[in-house]
C-alpha positions as CSV (number, residue, x, y, z in Angstrom):
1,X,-21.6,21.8,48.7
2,X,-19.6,22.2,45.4
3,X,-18.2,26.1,45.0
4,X,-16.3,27.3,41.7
5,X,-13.0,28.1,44.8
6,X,-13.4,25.3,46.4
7,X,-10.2,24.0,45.1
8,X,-8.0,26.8,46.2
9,X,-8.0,24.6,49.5
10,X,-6.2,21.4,47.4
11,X,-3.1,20.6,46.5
12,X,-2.5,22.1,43.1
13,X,-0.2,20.4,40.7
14,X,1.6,23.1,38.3
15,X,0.8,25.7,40.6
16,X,1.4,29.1,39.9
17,X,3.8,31.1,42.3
18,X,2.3,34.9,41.9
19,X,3.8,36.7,44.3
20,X,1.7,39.8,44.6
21,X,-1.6,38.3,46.0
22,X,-3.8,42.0,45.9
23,X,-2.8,42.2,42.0
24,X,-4.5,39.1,41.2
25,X,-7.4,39.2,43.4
26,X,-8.1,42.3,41.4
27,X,-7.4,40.4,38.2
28,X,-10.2,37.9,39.3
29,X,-12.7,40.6,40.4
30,X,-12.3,41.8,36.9
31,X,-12.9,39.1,35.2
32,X,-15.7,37.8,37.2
33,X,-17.2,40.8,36.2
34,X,-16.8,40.0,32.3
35,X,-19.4,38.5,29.9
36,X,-18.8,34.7,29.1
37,X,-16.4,34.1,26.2
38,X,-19.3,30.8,25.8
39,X,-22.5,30.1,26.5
40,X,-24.0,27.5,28.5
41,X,-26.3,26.9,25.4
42,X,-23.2,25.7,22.8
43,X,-22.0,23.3,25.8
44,X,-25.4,21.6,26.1
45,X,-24.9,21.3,22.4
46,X,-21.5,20.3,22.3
47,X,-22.8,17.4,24.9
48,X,-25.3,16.2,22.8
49,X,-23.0,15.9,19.9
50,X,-20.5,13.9,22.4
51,X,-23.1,11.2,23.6
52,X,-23.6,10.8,19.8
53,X,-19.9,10.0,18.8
54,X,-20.1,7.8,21.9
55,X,-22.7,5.6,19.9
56,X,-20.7,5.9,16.7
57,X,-23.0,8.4,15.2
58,X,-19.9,11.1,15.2
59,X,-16.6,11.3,15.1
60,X,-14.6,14.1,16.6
61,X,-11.8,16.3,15.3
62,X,-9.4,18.2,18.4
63,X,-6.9,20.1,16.9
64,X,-4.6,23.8,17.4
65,X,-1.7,24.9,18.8
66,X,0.2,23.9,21.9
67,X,0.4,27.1,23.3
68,X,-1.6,29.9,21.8
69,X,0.3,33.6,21.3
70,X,-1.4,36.5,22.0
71,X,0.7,37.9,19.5
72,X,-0.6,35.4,16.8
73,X,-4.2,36.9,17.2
74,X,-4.4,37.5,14.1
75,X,-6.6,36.7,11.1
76,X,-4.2,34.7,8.9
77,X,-3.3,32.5,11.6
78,X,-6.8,31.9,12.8
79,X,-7.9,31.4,9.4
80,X,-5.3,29.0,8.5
81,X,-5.7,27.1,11.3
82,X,-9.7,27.1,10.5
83,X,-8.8,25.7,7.2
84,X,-6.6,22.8,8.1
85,X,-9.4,21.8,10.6
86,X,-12.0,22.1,7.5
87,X,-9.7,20.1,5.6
88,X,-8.7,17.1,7.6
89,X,-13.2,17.2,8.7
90,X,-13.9,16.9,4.9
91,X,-11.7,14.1,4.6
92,X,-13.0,12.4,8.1
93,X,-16.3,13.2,6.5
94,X,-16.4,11.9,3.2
95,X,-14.4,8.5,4.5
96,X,-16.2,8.1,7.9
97,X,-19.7,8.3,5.9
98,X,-20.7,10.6,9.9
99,X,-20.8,14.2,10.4
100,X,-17.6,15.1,12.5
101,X,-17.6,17.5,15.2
102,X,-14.9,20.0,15.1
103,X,-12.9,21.6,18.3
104,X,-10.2,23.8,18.0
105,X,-7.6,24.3,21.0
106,X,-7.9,27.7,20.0
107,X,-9.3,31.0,22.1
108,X,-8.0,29.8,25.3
109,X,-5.0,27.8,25.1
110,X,-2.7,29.9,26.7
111,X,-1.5,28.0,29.4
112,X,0.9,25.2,29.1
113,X,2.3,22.8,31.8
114,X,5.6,21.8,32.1
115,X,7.8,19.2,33.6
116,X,9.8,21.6,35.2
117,X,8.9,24.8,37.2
118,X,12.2,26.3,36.6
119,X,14.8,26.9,33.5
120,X,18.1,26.8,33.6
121,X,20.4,28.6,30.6
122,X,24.6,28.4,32.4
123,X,24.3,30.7,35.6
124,X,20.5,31.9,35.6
125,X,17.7,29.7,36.7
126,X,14.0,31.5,35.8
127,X,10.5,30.2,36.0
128,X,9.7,28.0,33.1
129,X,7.6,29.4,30.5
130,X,3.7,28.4,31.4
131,X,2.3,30.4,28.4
132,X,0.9,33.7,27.6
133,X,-1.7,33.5,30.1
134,X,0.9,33.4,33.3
135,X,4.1,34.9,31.3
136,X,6.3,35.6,28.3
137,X,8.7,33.4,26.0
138,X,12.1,35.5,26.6
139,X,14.5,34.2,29.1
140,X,14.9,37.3,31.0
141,X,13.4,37.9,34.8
142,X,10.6,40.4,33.6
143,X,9.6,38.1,30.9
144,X,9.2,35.1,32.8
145,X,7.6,36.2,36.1
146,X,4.4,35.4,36.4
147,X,1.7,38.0,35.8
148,X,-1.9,38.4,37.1
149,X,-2.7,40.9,34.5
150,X,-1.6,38.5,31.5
151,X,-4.9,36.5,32.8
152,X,-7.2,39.8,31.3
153,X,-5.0,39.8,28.4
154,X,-5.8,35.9,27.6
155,X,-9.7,36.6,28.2
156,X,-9.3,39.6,25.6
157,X,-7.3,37.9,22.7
158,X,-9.8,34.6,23.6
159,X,-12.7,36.9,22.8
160,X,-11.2,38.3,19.8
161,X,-10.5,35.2,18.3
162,X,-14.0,33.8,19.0
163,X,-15.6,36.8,17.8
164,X,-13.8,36.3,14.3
165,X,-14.1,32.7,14.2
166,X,-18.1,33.5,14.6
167,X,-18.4,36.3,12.6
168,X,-16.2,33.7,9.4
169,X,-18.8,30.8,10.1
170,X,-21.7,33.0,10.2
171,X,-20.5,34.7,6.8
172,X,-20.1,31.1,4.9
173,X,-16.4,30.5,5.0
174,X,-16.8,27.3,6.2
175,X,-20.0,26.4,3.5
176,X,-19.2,22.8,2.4
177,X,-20.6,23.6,-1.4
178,X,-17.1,25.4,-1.8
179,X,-14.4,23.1,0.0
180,X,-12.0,25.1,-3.1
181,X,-11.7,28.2,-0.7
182,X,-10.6,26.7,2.3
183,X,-6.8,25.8,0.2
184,X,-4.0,27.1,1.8
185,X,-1.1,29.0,0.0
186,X,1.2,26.5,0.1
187,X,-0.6,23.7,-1.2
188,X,1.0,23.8,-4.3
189,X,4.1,24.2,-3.2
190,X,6.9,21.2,-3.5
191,X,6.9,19.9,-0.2
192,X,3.0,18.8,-0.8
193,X,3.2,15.6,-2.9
194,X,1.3,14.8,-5.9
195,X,-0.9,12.2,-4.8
196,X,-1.2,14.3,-1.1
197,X,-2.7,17.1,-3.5
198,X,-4.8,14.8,-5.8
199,X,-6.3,13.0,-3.3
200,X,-7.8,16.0,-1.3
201,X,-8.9,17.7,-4.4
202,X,-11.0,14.5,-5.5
203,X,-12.4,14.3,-2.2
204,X,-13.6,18.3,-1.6
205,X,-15.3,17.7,-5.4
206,X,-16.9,14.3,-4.3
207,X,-18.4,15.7,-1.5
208,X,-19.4,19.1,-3.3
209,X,-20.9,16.9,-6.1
210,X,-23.2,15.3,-3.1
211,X,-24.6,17.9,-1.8
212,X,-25.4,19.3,-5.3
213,X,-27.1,16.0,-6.1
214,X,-28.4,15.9,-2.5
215,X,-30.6,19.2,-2.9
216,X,-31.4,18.3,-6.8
217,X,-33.5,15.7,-4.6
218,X,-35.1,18.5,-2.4
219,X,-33.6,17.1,0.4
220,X,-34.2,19.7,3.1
221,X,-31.4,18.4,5.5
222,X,-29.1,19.5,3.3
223,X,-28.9,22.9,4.6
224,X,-28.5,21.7,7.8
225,X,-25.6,19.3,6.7
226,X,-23.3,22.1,4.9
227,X,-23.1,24.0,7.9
228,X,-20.5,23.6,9.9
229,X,-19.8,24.5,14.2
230,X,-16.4,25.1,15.6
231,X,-16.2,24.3,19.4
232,X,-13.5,25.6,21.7
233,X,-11.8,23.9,24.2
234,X,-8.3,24.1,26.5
235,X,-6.5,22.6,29.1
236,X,-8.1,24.1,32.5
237,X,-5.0,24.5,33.9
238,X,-4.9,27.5,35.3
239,X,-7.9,27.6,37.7
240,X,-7.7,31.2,38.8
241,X,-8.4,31.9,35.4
242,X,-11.4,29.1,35.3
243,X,-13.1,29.4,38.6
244,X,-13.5,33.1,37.7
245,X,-15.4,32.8,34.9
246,X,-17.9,30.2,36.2
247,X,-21.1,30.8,37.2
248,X,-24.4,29.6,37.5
249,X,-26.9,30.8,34.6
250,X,-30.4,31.7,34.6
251,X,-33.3,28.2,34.4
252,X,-30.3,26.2,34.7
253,X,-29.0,24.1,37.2
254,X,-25.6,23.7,38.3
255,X,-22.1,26.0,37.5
256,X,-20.8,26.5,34.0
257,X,-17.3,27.2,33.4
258,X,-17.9,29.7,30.5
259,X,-14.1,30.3,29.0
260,X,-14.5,27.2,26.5
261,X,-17.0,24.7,25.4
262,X,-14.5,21.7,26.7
263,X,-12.1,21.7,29.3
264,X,-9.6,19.2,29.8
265,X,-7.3,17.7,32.6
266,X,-3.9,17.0,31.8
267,X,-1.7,14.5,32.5
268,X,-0.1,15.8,35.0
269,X,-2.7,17.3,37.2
270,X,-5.1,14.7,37.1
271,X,-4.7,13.2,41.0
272,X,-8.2,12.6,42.7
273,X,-7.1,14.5,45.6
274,X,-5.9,17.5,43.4
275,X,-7.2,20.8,43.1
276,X,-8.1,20.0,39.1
277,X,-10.1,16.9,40.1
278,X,-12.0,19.0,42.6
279,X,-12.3,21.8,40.3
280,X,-13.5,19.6,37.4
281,X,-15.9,17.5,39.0
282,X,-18.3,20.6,40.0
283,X,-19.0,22.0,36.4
284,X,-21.4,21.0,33.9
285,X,-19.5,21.0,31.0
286,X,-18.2,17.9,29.4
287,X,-15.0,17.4,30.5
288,X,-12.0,16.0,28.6
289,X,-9.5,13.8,30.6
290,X,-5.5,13.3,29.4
291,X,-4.4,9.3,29.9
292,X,-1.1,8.7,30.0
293,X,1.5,5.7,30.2
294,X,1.3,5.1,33.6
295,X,-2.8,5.1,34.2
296,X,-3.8,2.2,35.9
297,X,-7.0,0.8,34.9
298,X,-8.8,1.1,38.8
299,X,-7.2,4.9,39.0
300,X,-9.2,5.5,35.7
301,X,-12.1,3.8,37.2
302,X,-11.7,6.1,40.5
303,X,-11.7,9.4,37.8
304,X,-15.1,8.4,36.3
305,X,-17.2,8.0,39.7
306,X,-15.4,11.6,40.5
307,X,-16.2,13.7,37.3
308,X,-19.1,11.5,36.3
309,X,-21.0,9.6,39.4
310,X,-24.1,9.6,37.2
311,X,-22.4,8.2,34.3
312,X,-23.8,10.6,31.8
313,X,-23.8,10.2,28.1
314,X,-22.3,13.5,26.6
315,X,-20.0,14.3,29.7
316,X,-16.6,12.9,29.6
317,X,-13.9,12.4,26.7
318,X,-10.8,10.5,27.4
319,X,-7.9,11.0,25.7
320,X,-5.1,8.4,25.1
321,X,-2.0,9.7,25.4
322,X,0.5,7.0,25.6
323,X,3.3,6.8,23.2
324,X,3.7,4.5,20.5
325,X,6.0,1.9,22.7
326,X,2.8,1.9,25.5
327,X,0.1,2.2,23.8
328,X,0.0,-1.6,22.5
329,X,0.3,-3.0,26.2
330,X,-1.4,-0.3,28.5
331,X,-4.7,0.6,25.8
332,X,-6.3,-2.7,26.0
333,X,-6.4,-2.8,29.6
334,X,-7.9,0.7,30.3
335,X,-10.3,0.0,27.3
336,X,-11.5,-3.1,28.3
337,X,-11.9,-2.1,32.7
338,X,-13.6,0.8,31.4
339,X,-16.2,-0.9,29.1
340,X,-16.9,-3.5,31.7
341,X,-18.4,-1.3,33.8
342,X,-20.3,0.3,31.7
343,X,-19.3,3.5,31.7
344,X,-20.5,6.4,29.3
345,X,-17.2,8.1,27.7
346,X,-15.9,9.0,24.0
347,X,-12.5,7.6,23.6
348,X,-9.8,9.7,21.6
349,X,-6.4,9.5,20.6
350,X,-3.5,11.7,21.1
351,X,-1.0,10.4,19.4
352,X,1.5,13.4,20.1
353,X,2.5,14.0,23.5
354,X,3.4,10.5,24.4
355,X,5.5,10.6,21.4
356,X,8.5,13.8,21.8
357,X,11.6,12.6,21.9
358,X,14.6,15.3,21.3
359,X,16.8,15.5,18.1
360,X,20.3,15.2,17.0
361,X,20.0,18.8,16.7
362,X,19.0,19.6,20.3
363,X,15.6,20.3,19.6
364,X,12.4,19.1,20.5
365,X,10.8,17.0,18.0
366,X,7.8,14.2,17.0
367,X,8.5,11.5,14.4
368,X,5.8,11.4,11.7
369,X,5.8,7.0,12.0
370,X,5.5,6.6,15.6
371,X,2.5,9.3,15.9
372,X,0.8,7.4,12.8
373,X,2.2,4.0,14.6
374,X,0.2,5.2,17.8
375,X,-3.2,6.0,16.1
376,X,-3.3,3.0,14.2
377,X,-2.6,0.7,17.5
378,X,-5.5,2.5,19.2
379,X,-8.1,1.8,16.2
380,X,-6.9,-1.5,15.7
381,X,-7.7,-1.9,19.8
382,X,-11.1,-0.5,19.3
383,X,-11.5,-2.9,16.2
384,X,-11.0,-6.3,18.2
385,X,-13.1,-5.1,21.2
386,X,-15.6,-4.2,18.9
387,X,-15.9,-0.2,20.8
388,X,-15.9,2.9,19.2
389,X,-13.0,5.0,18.1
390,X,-14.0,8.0,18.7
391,X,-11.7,10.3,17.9
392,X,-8.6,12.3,17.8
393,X,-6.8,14.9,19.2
394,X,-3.2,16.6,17.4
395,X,-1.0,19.3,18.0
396,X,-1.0,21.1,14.7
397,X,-0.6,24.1,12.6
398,X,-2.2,25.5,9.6
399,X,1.7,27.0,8.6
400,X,4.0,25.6,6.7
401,X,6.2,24.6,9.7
402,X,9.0,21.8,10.2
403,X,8.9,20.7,13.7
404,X,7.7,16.8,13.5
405,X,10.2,14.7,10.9
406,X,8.6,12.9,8.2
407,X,5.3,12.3,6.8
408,X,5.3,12.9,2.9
409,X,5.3,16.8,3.5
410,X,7.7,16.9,6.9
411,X,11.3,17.6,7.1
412,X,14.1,15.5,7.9
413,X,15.9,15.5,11.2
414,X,18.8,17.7,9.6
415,X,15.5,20.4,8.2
416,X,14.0,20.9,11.1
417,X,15.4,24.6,11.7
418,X,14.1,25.8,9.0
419,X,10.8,25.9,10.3
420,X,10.7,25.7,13.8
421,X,8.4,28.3,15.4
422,X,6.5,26.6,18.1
423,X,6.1,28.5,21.6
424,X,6.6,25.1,23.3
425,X,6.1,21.5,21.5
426,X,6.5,20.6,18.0
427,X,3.4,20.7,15.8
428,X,2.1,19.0,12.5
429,X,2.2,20.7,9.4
430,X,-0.5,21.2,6.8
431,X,0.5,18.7,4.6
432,X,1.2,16.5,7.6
433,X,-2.2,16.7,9.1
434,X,-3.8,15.7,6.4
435,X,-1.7,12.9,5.4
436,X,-2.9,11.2,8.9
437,X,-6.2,12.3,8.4
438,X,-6.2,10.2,5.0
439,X,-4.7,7.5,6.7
440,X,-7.2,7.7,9.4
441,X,-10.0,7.5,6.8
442,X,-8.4,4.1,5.3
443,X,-8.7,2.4,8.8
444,X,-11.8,3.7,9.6
């Protein structure tokens, strides 16, 4: 019998070592406590939306931060990173010719794993940074031990955000008769080329100019089709955090893990005798899986009769995440194992993490061509099998950032400083983002 702590007896890849154990059991009363940031009825809709884009009907856009701050709760970064999701949709939209379903990494994605438990800056080794919702950026000992009580002050700033991304959708900022609002401030600025700029700006009026001739017909789907959903989702990694906000729900079978609307498994915390696996493979959401380079195809295989043994339409999204020199040679063969047995998932493509390589500089970065490399390898994969590409998933920013080189509004390795801001890996920029999603819409 399945229970939301049954995976406190696993092994736990990226394990966090609190060390006052009273402290954080009261931190989990608390939160058990708490309303659900979600609710079980946007997941059932969020799965029927999936088993769609498995069929081709949809296509998904996953994009936000790599680590959330709490201190960037606030509305002009919400909203901009709203914006550049509306964007890069309308362009998906009106070049896919299929409504696109859009999830943000947002309200929840405030844990972050990392390679290495420990930092170490000349004399002093510290715990590695794991994000807001274990500790703080600083390299100091108070900053970086981990806190129970940071776990409240995730499921407080989640809720904020949510609550304002609701309240913006329900008040029409995201109305697709009036694409012109969701511009950002530095769209006119020089680092946003010419044809960048004239593109979009064609496209938003093309589609407006639909839907105006689209209700001139009395079409009365057309209501229906200007609205637009945001879905939440994170990487479930910490599970004291996930376990205490699942529950069962009322008429409903099963347990429901209420802090997003899709949970992922990383990379690194997907072993089938993990505490993640276990974890996962008891709640009813649709769950996203992270595929690295070094997946084989029968371990994938393994995954699905875990997390799926009913092969469900709806329930599981995996994401490629490979790196432009793997993805040509390890793709096909996951692709292809998977599709021979038949099994129900959404393919996506993450074209970042498999692609960070450090500058000249000493500084983390991504290179514009090998993430645009990646994603077109992956669609022309899906294009000779004949399966769906169903999606993708980026690391990006709605700010005017230089952390990934190139692209027609990116920096150059020597620029990258002049921007750099991320919490923990490099993101795309505005100008950036929608540059792929263009390209995107030319493969498609």
């Amino acid at each position: 019998m399945w229970h939301p702590t049954g995976w406190t007896a696993k092994p736990a890849a990226q394990d966090i070592p609190y060390d006052d154990p009273k402290a954080l059991d009261d931190v989990l009363t608390r939160l058990r406590q708490l309303p659900p940031l979600v609710t079980s009825y946007e997941i059932e809709a969020l799965e029927t939306e999936i088993a769609e884009a498995q069929e081709g009907k949809r296509f998904v856009i996953q994009g936000g931060d790599c680590a959330e701050l709490v201190d960037e709760c606030r509305p002009d970064y919400i909203t901009s990173k709203l914006k550049i999701l509306l964007q890069m949709s309308l362009v998906l939209v009106h070049g896919a010719k299929k409504p696109v379903i859009r999830i943000g990494r947002f309200a929840g994605q405030y844990a972050k794993p990392r390679s290495k438990p420990t930092e170490t800056r000349g004399d002093e080794t510290l715990p590695s940074y794991f994000g807001d919702l274990v500790n703080r950026i600083p390299f100091e000992p108070d900053a970086r031990r981990p806190d129970p009580r940071r776990l409240l002050d995730g499921y407080h700033h989640a809720a904020m955000t949510l609550n304002f991304i609701r309240s913006l959708a329900d008040g029409g900022f995201a109305d697709l008769h009036h694409p012109e609002h969701w511009d950002l401030s530095f769209m006119e600025q020089a680092s946003m080329s010419p044809e960048l700029r004239a593109e979009y700006q064609a496209t938003s009026q093309q589609l407006a100019s639909a839907l105006e001739f689209m209700e001139a017909l009395g079409e009365t789907s057309v209501e229906e089709l200007s609205r637009v959903n945001f879905y939440t989702s994170h990487e479930g990694l910490n599970l004291h955090y996930e376990s205490a906000q699942t529950r069962s729900v009322p008429r409903k079978e099963g347990y429901w893990d209420l802090t997003t609307h899709l949970p992922w498994i990383g990379e690194r915390t997907r072993q089938l005798d993990g505490a993640h696996v276990e974890f996962f493979r008891g709640i009813r959401n649709p769950v996203g899986v992270k595929v690295g380079p070094t997946a084989e195809p029968d371990e994938v295989i393994r995954l699905l009769d875990v997390l799926n043994p009913d092969n469900r339409a709806g329930k599981i999204v995996l994401i490629s995440r490979l790196g432009v020199n793997a993805a040509a040679d390890v793709f096909p063969k996951l692709l292809r194992r998977v599709t021979e047995e038949g099994r129900r998932v959404l393919w996506i493509s993450d074209p970042m993490h498999g692609n960070t390589r450090m500058a000249p500089s000493g500084v983390k970065t991504r290179y514009f061509d090998d993430i645009a490399a990646e994603l077109e390898t992956v669609m022309e994969v899906h294009r000779a099998e004949g399966t769906v590409f169903g999606g993708v998933h980026f690391e990006l920013t709605g700010e005017d950032v230089t952390e990934c080189v190139g692209g027609a509004a990116g920096p150059a390795e020597g620029g990258l400083r002049d921007g750099y801001s991320t919490g923990c890996d490099p993101r795309l920029n505005y100008g950036q983002a929608l540059e792929l999603a263009f390209r995107i819409t030319r493969s498609l």
